[in-house]
C-alpha positions as CSV (number, residue, x, y, z in Angstrom):
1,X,153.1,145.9,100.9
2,X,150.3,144.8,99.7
3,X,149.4,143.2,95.8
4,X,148.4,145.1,93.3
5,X,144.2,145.4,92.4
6,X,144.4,145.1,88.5
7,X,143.8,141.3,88.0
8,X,144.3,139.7,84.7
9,X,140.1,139.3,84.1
10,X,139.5,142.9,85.1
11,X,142.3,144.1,82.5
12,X,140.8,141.7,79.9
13,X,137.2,143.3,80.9
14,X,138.4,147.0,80.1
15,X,140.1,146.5,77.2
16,X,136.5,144.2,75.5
17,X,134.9,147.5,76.6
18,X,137.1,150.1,75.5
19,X,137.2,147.9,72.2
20,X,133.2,147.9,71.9
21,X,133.1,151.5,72.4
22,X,135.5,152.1,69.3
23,X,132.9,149.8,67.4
24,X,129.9,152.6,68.0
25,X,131.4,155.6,67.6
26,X,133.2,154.0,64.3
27,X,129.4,152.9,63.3
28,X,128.2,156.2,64.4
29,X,130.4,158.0,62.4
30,X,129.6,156.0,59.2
31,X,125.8,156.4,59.8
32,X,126.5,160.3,59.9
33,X,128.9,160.1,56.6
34,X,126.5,157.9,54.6
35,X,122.7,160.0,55.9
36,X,121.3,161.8,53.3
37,X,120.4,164.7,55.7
38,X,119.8,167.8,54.1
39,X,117.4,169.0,56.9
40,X,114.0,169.3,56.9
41,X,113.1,169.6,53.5
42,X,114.0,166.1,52.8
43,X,111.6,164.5,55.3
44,X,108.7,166.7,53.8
45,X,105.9,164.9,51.8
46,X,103.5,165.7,50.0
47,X,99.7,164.5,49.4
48,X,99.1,164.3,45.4
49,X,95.5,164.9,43.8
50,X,94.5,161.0,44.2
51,X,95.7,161.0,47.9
52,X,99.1,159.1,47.6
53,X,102.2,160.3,49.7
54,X,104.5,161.6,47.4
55,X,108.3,163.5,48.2
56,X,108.2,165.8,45.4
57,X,105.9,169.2,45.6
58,X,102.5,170.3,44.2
59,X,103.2,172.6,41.4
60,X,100.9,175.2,42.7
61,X,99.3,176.1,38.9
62,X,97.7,172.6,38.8
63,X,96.3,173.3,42.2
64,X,92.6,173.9,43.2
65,X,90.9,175.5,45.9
66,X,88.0,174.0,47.7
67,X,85.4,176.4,49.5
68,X,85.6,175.3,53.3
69,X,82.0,176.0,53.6
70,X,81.1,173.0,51.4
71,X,83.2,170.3,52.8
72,X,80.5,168.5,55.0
73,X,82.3,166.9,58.0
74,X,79.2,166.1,60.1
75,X,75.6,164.7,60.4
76,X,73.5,167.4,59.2
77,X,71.0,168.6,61.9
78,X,67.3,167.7,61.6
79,X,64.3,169.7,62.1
80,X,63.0,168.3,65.7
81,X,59.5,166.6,65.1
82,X,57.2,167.5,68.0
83,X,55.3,164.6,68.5
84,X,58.4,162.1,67.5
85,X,59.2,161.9,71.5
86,X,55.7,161.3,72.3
87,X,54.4,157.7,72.8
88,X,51.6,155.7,74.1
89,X,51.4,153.0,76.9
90,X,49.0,152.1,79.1
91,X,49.3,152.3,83.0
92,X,50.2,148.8,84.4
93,X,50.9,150.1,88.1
94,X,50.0,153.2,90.0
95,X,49.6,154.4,93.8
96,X,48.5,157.5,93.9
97,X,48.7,158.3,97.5
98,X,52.5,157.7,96.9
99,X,52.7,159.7,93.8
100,X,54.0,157.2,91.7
101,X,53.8,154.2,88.7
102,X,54.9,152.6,86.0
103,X,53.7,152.6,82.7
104,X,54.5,149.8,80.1
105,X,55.2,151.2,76.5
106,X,52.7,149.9,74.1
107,X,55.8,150.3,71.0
108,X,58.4,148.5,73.1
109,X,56.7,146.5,76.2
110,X,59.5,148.3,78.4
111,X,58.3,149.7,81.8
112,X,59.5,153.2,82.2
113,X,59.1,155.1,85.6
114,X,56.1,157.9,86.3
115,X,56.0,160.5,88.7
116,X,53.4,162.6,89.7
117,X,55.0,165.5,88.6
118,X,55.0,164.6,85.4
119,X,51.3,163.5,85.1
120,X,49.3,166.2,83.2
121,X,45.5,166.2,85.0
122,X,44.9,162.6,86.6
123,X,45.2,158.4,85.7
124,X,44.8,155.3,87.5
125,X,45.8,152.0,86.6
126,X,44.7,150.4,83.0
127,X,44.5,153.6,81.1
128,X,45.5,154.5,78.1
129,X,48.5,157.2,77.7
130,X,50.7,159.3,75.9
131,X,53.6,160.4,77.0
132,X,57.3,161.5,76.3
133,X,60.8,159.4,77.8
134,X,63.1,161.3,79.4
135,X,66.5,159.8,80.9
136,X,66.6,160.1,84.6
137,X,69.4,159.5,87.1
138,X,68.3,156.1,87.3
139,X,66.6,155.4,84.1
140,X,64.1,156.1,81.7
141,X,61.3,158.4,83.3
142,X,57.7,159.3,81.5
143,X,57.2,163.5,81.4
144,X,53.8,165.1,80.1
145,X,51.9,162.1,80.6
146,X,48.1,162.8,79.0
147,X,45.1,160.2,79.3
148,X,43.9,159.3,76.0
């Protein structure tokens, strides 16, 4: 026959557990009997005139309504200049048996990409021009390019 499986240290180990889980739900139950509770109505607050967080409710008489129409909550749009876009450079590259150039910005001294396509009548290299930046897959790309 052989000896029992319940060793001193493994009573001692269930009892220190058994003991600790006493110990919560005593706790628990004590946290239950002291909460204020009272449902939903005591987590409510309430924003006051001079937006502070208060627990106690608006009295609806001293309340005023605001037209939704005139709260402002963007940028308001602005009329679209037409010749705001439009810029002048002058031509510091072009090969016009490839169809394309580069045109330096007179404004910024950037160098912003030209295709033929987007070359109103003809230029060559050194002349003056006007034209408009457009983002392109790659970068900045002049459109409705115009010899002065």
């Amino acid at each position: 026959m052989g000896r029992s499986q319940e060793t001193f240290n493994k009573k001692e180990k269930e009892k220190n557990k058994q003991k600790k889980r006493q110990e919560k739900n005593l706790k628990r139950e004590e946290r239950k009997s002291n909460s204020k509770g009272g449902g939903l109505e005591n987590m409510m607050a309430y924003v006051d005139e001079f937006g502070n967080i208060t627990d106690t409710p608006i009295d609806p008489k001293t309340r005023q309504s605001v037209d939704a129409e005139s709260i402002n909550i963007s940028v308001p749009k602005r009329e679209d200049d037409p010749n705001e876009n439009v810029r002048q450079g002058r031509v510091s590259f072009y090969n016009s048996s490839k169809g394309y150039g580069f045109i330096k910005d007179l404004e910024t001294q950037d160098n912003i990409f030209v295709h033929i396509n987007g070359v109103i009548g003809t230029i060559a290299e050194n002349d003056k021009v006007t034209f408009e930046k457009v983002r392109g897959p790659k970068g900045w790309n002049a459109v409705n390019v115009k010899k002065i």
